[in-house]
C-alpha positions in Angstrom: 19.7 74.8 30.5 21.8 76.5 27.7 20.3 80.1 26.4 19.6 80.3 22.7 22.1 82.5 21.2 21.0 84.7 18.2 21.8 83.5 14.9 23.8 86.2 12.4 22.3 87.3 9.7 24.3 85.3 6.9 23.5 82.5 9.3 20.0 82.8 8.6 20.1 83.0 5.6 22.2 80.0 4.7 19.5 78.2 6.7 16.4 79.3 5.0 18.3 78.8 1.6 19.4 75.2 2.6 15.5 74.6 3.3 14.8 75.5 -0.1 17.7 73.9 -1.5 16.4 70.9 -0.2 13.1 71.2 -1.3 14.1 70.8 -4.5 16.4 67.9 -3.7 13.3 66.1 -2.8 14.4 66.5 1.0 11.7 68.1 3.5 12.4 72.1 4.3 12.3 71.2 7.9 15.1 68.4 7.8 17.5 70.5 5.9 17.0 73.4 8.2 18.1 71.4 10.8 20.8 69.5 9.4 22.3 73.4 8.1 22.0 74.6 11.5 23.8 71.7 12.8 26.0 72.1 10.3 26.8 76.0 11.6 26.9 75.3 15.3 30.0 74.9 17.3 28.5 72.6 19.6 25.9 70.1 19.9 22.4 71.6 20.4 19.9 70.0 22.3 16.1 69.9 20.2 14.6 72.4 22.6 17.2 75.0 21.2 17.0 73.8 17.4 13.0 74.2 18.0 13.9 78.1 19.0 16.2 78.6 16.7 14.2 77.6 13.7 10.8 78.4 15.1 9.4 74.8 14.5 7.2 72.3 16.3 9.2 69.6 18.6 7.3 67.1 16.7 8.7 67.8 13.7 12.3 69.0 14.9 12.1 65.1 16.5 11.6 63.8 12.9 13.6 65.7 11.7 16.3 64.9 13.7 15.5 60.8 13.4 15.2 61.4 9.6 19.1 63.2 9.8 20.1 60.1 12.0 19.0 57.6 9.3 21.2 59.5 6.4 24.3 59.0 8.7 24.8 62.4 9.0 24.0 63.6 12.7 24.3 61.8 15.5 23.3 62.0 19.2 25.8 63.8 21.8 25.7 63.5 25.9 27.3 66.3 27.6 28.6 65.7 30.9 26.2 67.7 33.7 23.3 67.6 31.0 20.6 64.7 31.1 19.4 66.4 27.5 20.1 64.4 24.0 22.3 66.8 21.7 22.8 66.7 18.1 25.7 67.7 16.0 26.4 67.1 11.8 29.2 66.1 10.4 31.7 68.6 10.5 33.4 67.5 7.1 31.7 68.2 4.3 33.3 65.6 1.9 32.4 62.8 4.8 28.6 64.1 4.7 28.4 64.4 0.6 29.8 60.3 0.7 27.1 59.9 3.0 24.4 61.1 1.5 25.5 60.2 -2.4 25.4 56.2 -0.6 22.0 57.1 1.0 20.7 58.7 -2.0 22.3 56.1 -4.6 20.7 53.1 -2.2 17.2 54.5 -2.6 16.8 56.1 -5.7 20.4 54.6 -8.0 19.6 50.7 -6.6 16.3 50.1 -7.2 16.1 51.9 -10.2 18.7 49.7 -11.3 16.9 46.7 -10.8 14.2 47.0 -12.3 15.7 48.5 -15.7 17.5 44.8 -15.3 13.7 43.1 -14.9 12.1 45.4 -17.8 15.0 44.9 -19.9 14.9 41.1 -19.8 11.3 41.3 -20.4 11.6 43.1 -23.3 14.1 41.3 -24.6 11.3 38.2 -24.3 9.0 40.0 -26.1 8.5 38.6 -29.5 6.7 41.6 -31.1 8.7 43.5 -33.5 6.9 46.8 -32.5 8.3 46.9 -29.1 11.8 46.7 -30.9 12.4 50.7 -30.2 11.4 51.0 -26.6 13.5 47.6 -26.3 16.7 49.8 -27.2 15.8 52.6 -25.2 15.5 50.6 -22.4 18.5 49.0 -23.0 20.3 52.1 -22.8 18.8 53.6 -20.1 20.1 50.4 -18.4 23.6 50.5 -19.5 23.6 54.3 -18.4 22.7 53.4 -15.0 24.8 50.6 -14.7 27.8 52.9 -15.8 26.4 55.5 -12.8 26.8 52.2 -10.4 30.3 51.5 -11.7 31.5 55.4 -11.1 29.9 55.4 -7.7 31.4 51.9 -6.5 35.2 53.3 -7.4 34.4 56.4 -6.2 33.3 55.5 -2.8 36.1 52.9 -2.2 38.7 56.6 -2.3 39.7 57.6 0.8 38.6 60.9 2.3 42.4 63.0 0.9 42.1 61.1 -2.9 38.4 62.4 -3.0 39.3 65.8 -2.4 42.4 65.6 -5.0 39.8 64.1 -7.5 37.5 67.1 -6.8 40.9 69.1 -7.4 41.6 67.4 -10.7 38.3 68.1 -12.3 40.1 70.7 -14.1 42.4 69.1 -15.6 40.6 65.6 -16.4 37.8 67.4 -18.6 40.9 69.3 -20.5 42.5 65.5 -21.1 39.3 63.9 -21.7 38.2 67.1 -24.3 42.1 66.8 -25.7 41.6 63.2 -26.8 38.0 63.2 -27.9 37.1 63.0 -31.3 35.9 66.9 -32.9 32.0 66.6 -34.0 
């Protein structure tokens, strides 16, 4: 059985922060605790150990850990001489933001989208003239979103290297974009 090691300080803290974080993200505290402490470990823990280090029930470590597994962004790890399950993250942080941007996009981005589509069309049925301004609004709400579904389709189809060089570039493609913009 492998000794818990103490945590450093800054290690801590980037834990308890990434709880937070992820509060406000809509993620449970628990499940971005473990997925940072993942994140800052060399080697794949075991959940006994993740249950010490963050001073959490095994019951919800165990969710946690299933909840991580569904996002794509730990996965299970068997150690030669140990009959545990070990966990480690993603070690690339580009790999884990595609990840979760597809997770996040296919919950919250798809359906969404869908049924702006099936209110839109509704609307569009509707014969009273009073329903003419929430018509438009939905029908721009629904073009915006369907302009967020374009980025995100040509964006994920980058390779690992070109996303990184667009992240690069940011710079320089808001100076181009601001250059050739019309002045208000």
């Amino acid at each position: 059985m492998t000794e818990t090691t103490e945590l450093p300080g800054f290690a801590k803290n980037f834990i308890l922060h990434w709880g937070e974080m992820g509060t406000r993200w809509g993620i449970n505290r628990t499940v971005a605790q473990v997925q940072a402490l993942l994140f800052l470990s060399e080697r794949p823990l075991p959940a006994e150990e993740i249950c010490a280090q963050l001073e959490v029930a095994r019951s919800n470590v165990s969710t946690s850990l299933k909840e991580l597994q569904n996002w794509g962004i730990v996965k299970t790890v068997h150690l030669p001489g140990d009959r545990r399950v070990h966990f480690e993250c993603l070690g690339d942080v580009y790999e884990m933001f595609r990840r979760i941007t597809a997770e996040r996009k296919r919950r919250e981005i798809d359906p969404t989208l869908e049924i702006l589509e099936e209110f839109t069309r509704e609307a569009a049925e509707s014969e009273d003239e009073a329903d003419e301004y929430a018509q438009e609004k939905l029908t721009e709400m629904l073009s915006f979103f369907r302009s967020v579904d374009d980025f995100y389709r040509k964006m994920s189809r980058l390779p690992t290297k070109a996303a990184k060089g667009a992240f690069r570039m940011s710079d320089q493609l808001a100076s181009a974009i601001l250059a050739f913009s019309p002045k208000k």
